[in-house]
C-alpha positions as a Markdown table, in Angstrom:
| # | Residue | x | y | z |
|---|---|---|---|---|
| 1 | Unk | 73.7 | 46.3 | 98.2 |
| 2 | Unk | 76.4 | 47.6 | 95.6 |
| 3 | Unk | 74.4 | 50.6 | 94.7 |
| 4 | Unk | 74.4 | 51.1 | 98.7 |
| 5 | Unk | 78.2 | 50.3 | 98.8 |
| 6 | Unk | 78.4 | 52.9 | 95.8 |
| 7 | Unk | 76.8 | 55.9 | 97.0 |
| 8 | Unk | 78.7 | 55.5 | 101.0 |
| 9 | Unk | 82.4 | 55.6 | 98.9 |
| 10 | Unk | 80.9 | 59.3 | 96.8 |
| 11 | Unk | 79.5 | 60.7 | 100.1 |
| 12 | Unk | 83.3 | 59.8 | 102.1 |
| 13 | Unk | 85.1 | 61.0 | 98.6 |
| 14 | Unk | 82.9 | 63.9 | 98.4 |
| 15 | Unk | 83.2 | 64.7 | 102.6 |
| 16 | Unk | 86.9 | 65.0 | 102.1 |
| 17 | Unk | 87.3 | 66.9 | 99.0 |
| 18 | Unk | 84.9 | 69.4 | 101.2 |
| 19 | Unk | 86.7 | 69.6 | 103.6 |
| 20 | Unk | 90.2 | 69.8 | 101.9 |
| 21 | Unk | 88.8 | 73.1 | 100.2 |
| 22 | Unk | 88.0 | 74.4 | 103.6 |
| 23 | Unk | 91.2 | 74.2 | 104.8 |
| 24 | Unk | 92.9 | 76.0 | 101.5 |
| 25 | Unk | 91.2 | 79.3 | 102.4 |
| 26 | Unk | 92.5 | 81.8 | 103.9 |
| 27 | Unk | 91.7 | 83.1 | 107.6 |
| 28 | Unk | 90.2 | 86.2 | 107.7 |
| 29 | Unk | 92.3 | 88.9 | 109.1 |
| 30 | Unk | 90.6 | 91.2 | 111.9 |
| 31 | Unk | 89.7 | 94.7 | 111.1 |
| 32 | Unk | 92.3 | 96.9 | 113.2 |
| 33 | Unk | 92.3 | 100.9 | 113.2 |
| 34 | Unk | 96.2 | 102.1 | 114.0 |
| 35 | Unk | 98.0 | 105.2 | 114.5 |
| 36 | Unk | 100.5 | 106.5 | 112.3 |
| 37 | Unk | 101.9 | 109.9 | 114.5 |
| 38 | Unk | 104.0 | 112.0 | 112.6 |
| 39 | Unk | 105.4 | 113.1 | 116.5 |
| 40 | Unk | 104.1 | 112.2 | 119.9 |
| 41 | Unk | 106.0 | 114.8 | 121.8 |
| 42 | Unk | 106.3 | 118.4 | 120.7 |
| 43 | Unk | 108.6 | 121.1 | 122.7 |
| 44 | Unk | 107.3 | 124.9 | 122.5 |
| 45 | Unk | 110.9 | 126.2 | 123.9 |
| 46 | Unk | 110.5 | 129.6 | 125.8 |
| 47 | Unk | 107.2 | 130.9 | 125.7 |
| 48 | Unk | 105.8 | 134.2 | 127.7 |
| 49 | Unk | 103.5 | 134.0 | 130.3 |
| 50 | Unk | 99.5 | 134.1 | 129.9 |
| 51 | Unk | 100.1 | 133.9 | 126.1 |
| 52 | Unk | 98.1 | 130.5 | 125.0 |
| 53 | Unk | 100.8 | 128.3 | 122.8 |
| 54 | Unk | 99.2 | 125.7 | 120.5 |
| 55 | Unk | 100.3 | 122.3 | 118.9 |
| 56 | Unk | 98.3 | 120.2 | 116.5 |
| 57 | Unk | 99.1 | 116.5 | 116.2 |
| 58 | Unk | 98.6 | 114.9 | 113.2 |
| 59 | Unk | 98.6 | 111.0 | 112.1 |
| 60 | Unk | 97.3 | 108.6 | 109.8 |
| 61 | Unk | 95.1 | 105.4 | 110.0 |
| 62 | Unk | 97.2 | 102.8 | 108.9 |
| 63 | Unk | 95.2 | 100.0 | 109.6 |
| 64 | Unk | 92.5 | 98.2 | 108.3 |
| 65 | Unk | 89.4 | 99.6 | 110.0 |
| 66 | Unk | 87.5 | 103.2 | 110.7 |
| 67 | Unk | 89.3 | 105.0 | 113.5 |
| 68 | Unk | 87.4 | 106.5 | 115.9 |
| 69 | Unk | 88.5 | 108.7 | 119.0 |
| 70 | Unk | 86.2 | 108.5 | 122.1 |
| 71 | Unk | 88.0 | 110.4 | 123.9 |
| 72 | Unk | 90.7 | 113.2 | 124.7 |
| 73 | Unk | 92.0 | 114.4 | 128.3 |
| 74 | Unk | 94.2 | 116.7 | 129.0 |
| 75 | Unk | 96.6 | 116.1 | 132.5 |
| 76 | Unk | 95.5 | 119.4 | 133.5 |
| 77 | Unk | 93.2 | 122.4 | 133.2 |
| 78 | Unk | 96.0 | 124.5 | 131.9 |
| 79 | Unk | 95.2 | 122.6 | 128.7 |
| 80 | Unk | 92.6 | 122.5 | 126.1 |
| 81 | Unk | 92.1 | 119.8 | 123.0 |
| 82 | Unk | 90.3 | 119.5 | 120.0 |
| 83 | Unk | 90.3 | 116.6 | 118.0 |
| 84 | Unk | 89.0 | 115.1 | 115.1 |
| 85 | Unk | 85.3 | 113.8 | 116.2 |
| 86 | Unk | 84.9 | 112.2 | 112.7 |
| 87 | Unk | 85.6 | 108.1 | 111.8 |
| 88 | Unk | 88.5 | 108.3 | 109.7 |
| 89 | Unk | 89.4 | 105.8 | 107.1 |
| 90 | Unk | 91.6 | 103.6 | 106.1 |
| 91 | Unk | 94.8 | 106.0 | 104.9 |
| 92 | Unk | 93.2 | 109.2 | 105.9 |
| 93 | Unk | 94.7 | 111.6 | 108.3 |
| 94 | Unk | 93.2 | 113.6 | 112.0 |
| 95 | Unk | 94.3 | 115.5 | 114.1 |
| 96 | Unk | 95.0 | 116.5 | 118.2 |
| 97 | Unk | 95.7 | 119.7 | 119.1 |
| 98 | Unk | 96.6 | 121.0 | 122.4 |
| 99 | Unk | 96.6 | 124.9 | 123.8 |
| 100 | Unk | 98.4 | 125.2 | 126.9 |
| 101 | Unk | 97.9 | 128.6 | 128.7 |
| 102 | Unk | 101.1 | 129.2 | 131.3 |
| 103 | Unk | 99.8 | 131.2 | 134.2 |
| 104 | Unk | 103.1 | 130.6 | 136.4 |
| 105 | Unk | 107.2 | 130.7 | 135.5 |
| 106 | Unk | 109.0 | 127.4 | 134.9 |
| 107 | Unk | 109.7 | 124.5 | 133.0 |
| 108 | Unk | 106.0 | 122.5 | 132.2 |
| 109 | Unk | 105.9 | 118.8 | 130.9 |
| 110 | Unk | 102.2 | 118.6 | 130.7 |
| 111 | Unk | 100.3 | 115.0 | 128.3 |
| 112 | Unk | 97.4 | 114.7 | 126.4 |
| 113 | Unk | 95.7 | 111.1 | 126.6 |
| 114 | Unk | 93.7 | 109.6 | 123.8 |
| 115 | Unk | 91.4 | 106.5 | 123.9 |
| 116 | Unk | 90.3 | 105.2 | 120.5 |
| 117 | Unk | 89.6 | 101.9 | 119.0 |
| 118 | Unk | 93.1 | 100.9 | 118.2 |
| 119 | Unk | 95.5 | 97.7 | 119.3 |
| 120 | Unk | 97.3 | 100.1 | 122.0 |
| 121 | Unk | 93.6 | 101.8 | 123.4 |
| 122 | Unk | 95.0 | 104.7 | 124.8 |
| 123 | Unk | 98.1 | 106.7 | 123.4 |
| 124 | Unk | 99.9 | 109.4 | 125.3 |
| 125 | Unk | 100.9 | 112.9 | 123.9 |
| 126 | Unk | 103.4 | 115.3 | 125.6 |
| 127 | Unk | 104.1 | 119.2 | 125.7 |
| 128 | Unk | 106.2 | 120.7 | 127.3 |
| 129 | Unk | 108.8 | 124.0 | 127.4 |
| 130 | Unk | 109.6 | 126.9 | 129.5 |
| 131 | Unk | 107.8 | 129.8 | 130.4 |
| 132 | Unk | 109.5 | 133.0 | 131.2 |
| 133 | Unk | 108.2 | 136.3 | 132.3 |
């Protein structure tokens, strides 16, 4: 009966220290991918008509996961992007460029939007300027 008594009192002792040590680690932190944009809006000024003007965006991953792009749209056919197509690590930089091609006179405000695999899923880029003939 005591050696029953005995071995109840190690298995309760030995439940709690258990779980004690459980609750002294630390919770795991999800992996996140995050842009770091050095700008998110770039103005061309006065540019001439029918002569393509192009602006590459750059940022860094500052988060704690492989950032990866699925996809880049442009607001209008007047546009065309490239991108980096690549994962890209943890501290490493990509790009988005944008080549807008002004077939009419006027002020333009035209975006570029990216979805990727970051906390805000889709990110907005603007150019705009003036074309003159």
């Amino acid at each position: 009966m005591i050696l029953i008594a005995a071995f109840a009192v190690a298995v309760v002792a030995l439940g709690q220290e258990l779980t004690a040590s459980i609750k002294k680690t630390e919770p795991v932190k999800p992996l996140v991918a995050t842009f770091k944009w050095e700008a998110t809006t770039f103005d061309f000024g006065k540019i001439e008509k029918n002569v393509p003007v192009t602006h590459e965006f750059t940022f860094t991953n500052t988060g704690t996961d492989a950032l990866i792009i699925s996809s880049v749209q442009a607001s209008c056919g007047c546009t065309v992007t490239d991108y980096t197509k690549d994962p890209i690590a943890t501290g490493e930089r990509g790009f988005v460029k944008a080549t807008y091609n002004a077939a009419k006179p006027g002020v333009f405000s035209k975006t570029v939007t990216i979805n990727a695999n970051t906390e805000d899923a889709v990110v907005l880029l603007t150019i705009k300027g003036e074309v003159v003939e």
